[in-house]
Residue frames as a rotation matrix with the C-alpha (Angstrom) as fourth column:
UNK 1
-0.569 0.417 -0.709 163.46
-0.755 -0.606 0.250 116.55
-0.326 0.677 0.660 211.78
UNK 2
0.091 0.693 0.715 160.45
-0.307 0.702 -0.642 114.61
-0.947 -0.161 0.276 210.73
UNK 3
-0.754 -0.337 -0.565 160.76
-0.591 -0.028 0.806 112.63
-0.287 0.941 -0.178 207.64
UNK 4
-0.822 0.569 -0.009 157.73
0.436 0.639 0.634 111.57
0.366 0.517 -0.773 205.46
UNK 5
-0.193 0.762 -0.618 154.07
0.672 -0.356 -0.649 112.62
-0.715 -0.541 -0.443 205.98
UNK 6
0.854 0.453 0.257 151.69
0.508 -0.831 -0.226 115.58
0.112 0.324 -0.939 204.66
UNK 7
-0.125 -0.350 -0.928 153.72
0.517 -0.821 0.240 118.69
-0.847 -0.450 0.284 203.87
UNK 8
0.504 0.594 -0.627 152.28
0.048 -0.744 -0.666 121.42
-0.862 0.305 -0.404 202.77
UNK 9
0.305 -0.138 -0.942 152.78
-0.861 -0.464 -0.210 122.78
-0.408 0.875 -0.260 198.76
UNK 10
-0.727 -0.679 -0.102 154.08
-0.537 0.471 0.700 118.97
-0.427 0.564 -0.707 198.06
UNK 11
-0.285 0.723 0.630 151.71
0.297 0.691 -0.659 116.72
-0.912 -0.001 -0.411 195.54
UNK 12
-0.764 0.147 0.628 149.77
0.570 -0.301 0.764 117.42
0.301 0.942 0.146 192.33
UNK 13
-0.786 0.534 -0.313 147.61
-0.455 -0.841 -0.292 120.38
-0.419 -0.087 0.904 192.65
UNK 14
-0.099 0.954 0.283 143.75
-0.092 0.275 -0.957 119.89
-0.991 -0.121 0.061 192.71
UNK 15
0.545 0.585 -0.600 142.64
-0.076 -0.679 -0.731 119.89
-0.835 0.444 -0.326 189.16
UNK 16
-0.277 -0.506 -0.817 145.77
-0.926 -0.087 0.367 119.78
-0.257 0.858 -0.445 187.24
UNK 17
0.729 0.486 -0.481 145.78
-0.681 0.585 -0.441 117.52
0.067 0.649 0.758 184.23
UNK 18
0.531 -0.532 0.660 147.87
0.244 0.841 0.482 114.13
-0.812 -0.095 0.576 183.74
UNK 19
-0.585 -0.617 -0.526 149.95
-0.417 -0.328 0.848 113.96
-0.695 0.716 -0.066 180.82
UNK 20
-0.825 0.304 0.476 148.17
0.409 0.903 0.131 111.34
-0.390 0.303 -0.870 179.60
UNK 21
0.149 0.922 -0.357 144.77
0.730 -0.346 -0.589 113.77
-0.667 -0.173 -0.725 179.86
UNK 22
0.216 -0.089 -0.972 146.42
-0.172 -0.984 0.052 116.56
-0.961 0.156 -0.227 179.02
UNK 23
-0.788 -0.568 -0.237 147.52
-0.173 -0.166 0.971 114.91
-0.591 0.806 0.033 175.50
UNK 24
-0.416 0.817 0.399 144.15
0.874 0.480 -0.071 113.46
-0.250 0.319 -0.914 174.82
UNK 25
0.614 0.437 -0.657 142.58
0.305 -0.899 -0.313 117.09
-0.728 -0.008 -0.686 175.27
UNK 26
-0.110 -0.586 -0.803 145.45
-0.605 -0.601 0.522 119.05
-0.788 0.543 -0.289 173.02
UNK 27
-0.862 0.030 0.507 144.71
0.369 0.723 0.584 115.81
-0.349 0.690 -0.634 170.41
UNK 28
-0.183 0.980 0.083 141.32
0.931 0.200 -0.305 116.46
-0.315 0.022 -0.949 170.43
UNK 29
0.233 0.208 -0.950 141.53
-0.017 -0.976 -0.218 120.20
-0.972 0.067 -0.224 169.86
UNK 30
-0.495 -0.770 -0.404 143.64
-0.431 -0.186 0.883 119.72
-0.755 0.611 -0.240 167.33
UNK 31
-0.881 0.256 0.399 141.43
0.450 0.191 0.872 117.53
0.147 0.948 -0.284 165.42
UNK 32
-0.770 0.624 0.133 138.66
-0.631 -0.776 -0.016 120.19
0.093 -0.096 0.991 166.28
UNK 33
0.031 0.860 -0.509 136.11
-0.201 0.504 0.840 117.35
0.979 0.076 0.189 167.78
UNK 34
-0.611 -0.239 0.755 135.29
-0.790 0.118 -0.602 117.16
0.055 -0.964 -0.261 171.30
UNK 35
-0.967 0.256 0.010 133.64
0.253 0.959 -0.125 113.92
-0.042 -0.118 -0.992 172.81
UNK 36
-0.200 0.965 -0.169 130.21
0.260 -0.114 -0.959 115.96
-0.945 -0.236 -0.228 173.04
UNK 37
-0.054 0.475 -0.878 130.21
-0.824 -0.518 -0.230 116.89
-0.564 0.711 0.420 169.22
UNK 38
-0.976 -0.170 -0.137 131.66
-0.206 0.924 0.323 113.15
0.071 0.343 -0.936 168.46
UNK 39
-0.868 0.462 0.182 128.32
0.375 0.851 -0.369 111.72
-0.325 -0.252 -0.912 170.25
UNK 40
-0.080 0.958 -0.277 125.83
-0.041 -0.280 -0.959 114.46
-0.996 -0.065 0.061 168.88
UNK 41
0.131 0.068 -0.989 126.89
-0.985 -0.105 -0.138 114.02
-0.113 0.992 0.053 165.34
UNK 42
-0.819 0.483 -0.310 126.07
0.274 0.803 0.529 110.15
0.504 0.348 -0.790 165.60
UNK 43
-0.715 0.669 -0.202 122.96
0.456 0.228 -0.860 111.03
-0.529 -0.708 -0.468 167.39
UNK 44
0.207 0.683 -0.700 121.71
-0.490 -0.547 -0.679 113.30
-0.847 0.484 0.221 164.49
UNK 45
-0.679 -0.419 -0.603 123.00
-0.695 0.102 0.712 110.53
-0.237 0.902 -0.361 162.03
UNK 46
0.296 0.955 -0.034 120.17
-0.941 0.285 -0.182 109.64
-0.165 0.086 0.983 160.42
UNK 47
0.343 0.112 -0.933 122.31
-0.429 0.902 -0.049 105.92
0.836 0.417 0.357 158.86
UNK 48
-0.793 -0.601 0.099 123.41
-0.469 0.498 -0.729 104.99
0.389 -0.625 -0.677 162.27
UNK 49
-0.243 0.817 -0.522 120.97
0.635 0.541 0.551 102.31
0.733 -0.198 -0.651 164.05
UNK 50
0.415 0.350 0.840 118.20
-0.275 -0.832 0.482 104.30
0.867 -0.431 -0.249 166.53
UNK 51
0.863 -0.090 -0.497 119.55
0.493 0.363 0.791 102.03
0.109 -0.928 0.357 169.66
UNK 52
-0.328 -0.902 -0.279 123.33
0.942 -0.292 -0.163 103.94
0.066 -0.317 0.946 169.02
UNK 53
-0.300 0.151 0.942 121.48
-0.003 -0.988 0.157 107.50
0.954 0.044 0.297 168.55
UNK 54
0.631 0.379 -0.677 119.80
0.300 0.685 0.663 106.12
0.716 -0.622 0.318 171.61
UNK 55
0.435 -0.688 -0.581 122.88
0.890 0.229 0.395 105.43
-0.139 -0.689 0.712 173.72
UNK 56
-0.714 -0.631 0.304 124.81
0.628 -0.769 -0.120 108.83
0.309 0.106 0.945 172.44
UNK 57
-0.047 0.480 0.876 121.67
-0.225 -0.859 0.459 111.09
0.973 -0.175 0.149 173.40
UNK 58
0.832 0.098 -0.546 121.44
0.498 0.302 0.813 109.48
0.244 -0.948 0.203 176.80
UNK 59
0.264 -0.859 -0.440 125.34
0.956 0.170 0.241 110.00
-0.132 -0.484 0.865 177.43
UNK 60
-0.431 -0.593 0.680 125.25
0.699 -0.696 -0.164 113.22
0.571 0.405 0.714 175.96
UNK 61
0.197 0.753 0.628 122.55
0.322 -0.654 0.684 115.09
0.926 0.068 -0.371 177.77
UNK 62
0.382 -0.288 -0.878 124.21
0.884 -0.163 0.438 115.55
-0.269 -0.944 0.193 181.21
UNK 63
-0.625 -0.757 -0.193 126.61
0.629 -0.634 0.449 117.70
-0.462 0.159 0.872 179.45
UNK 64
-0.679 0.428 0.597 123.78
0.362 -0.511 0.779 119.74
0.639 0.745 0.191 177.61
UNK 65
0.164 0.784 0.598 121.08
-0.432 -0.488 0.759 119.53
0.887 -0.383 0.258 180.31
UNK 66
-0.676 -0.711 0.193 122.37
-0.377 0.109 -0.920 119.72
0.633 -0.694 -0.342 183.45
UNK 67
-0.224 0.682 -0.697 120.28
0.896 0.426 0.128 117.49
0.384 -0.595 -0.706 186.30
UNK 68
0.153 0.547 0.823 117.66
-0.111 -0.818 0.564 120.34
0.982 -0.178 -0.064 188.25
UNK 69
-0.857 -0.318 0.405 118.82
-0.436 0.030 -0.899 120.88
0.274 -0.948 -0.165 191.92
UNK 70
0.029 0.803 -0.596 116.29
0.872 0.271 0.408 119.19
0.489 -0.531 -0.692 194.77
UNK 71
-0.735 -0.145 0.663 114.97
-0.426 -0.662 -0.617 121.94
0.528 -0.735 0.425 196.59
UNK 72
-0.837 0.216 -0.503 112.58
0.547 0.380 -0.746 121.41
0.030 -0.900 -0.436 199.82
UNK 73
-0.429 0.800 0.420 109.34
0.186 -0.377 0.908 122.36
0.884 0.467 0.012 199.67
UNK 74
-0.947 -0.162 -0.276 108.57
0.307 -0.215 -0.927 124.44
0.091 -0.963 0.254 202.41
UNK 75
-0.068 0.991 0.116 104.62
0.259 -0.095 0.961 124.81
0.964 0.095 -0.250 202.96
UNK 76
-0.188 0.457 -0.870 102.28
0.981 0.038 -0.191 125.85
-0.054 -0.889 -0.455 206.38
UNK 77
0.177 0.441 0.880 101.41
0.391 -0.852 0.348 129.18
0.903 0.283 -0.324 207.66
UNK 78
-0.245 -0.562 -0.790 103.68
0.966 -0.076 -0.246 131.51
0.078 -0.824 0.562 209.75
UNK 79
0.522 0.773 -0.359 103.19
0.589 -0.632 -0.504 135.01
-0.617 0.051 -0.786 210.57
UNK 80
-0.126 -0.675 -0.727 105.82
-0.075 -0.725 0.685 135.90
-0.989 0.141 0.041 208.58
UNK 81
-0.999 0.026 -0.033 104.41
0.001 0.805 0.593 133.62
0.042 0.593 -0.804 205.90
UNK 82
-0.656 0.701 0.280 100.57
-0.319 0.078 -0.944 133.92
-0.684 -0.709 0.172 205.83
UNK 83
-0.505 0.389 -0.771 99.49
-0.566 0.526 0.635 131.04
0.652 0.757 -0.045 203.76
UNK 84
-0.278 0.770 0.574 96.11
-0.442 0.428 -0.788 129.52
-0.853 -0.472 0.221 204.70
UNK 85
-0.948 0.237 0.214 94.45
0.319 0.743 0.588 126.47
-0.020 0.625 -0.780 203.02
UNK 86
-0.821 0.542 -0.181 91.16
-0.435 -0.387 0.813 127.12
0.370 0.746 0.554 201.33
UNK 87
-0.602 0.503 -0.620 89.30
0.468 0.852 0.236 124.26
0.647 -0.148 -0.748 202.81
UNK 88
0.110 0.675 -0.730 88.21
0.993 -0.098 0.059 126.21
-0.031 -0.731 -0.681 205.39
UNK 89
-0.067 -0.033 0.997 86.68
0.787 -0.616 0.032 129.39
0.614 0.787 0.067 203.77
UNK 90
0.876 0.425 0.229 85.29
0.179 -0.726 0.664 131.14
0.449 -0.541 -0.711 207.01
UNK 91
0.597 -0.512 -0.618 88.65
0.400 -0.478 0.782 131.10
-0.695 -0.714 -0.080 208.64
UNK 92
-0.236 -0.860 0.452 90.37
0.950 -0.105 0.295 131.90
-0.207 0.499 0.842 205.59
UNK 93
0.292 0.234 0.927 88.16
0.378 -0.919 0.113 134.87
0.879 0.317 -0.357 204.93
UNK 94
0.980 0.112 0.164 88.73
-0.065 -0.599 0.798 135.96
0.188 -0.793 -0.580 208.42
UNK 95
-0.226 -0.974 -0.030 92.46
0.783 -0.199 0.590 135.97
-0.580 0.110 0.807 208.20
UNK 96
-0.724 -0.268 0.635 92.07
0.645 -0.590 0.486 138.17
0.244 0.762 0.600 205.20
UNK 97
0.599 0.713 0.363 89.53
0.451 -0.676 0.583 140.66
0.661 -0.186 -0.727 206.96
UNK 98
0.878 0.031 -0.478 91.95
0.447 -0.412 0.794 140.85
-0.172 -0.911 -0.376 209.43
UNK 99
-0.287 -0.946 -0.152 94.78
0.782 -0.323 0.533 141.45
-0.553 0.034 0.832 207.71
UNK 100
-0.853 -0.248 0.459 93.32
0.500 -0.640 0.584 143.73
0.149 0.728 0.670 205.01
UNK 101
-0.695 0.593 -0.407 90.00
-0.020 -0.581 -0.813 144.99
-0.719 -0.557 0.416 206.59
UNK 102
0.307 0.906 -0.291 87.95
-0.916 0.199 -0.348 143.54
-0.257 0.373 0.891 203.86
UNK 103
-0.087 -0.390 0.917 87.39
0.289 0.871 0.398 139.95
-0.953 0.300 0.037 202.15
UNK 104
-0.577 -0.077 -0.813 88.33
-0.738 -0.377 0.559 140.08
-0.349 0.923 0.161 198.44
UNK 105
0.373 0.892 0.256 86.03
-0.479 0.421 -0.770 138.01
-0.794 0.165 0.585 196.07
UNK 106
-0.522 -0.788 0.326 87.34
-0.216 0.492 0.843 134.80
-0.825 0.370 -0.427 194.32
């Protein structure tokens, strides 16, 4: 029988909390302040210096405004896709004669 190694169901589960975590959180509840209301109520305190409002709006805004995915800008002209650049009006009208049997007027 093998002894030691990976075996299944044995470890701390993804996710769960330390104690250690898990009292910090149940503290915190208890005194009804999380770390994001801690840093936005010195960030809206008007007697705190502007460099700590500063440092608490910086640290806070992940958690408020998440970062905007990258997406891939996907450009050209397929037929499924029938984008044409402007630059060249005669072939662009004549795409659009052929697709729609007239040119519209810009």
């Amino acid at each position: 029988m093998p002894r030691g190694g990976r075996r299944p169901g044995a470890g701390r589960k993804p996710g769960s909390l330390t104690r250690r975590t898990r009292e910090i959180a149940e503290q915190a509840a208890e005194d009804g302040i999380t770390p994001l209301e801690y840093m936005l109520a010195v960030m809206r305190d008007p007697n705190e210096p502007p460099e700590r409002q500063d440092d608490m709006a910086k640290a806070a805004a992940p958690y408020v405004h998440p970062e905007l995915a990258a997406t891939e800008l996907k450009h050209g002209s397929t037929e499924e896709n029938p984008l044409s650049c402007c630059c060249n009006r005669s072939t662009a009208d004549a795409r659009a004669t052929q697709r729609n049997g007239h040119v519209m007027s810009r």
